[in-house]
N, C-alpha and C positions, 0 to 999 in steps of 0.2 A: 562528520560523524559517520564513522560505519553502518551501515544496512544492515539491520534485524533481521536475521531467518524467526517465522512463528509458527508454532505447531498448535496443538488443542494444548499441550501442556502448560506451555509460558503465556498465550492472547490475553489471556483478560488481565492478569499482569501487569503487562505492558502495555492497554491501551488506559488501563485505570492508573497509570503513574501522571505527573506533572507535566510532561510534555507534550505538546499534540503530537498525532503517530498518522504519518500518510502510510495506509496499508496497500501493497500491491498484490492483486488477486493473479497469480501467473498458471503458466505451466510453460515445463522445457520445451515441450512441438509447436508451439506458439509464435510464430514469427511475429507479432507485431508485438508479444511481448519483451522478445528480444530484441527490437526494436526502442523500448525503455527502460534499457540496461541504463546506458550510458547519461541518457535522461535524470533518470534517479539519482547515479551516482554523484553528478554535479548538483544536485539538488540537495544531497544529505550530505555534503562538504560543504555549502558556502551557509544554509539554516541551520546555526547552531540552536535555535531554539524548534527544531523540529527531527521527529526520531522518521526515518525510512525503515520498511520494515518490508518483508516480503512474505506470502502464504501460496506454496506449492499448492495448489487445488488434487492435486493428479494424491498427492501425499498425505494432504484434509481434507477428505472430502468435508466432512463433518462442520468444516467453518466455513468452505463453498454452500451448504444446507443452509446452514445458521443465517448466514447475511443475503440469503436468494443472489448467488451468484451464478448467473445461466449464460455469459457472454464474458470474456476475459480479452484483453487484460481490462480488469475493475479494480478503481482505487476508491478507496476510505477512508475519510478524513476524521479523525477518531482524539475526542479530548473528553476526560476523565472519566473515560467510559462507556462513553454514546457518540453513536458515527453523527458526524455534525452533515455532512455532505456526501455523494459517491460521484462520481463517473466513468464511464467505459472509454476504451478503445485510445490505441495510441498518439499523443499527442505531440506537439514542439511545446520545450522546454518553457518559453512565454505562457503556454496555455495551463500548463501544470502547475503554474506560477500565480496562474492570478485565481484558479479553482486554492491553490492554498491558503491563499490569503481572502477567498471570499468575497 
């Protein structure tokens, strides 16, 4: 599945649909977020039942506010509305794997 860009306009949207939604808190100067480029993108191709989604911080601030994002990269594991889990800071592909599935 393609990787969701999310703004203030579309978030609540798409984390209140049927899918759980791993959200990534980034920004582009972020090395270690660019570090889970590639992470993700094998991660939202092989779980079809999960949506990757990404939130510029530099771009929202207003959802960096909302969800007390003070460290990046922050991911949020988000099903019908409510972050079920978070964590910070870049991981191996295993790691992101088993915070998915809890």
């Amino acid at each position: 599945m393609e990787i969701k860009n999310l703004t203030a306009e579309n978030f609540d949207e798409v984390i209140n649909g049927d899918s759980k939604v791993l959200v990534d808190f980034w920004a582009a100067w972020c090395g270690p977020c660019k570090q889970m480029g590639p992470v993700l993108e094998e991660i939202a191709a092989e779980k079809a039942d999960l949506l990757v989604a990404k939130v510029n911080v530099d771009e929202q601030p207003e959802l960096a506010r909302r969800f007390q994002v003070r460290s990046i990269p922050f991911f949020g594991l988000f099903e019908k509305g409510e972050m079920l889990r978070q964590t910070l800071g870049a991981q191996p592909k295993s790691s992101m794997e088993k915070f998915i599935e809890g």
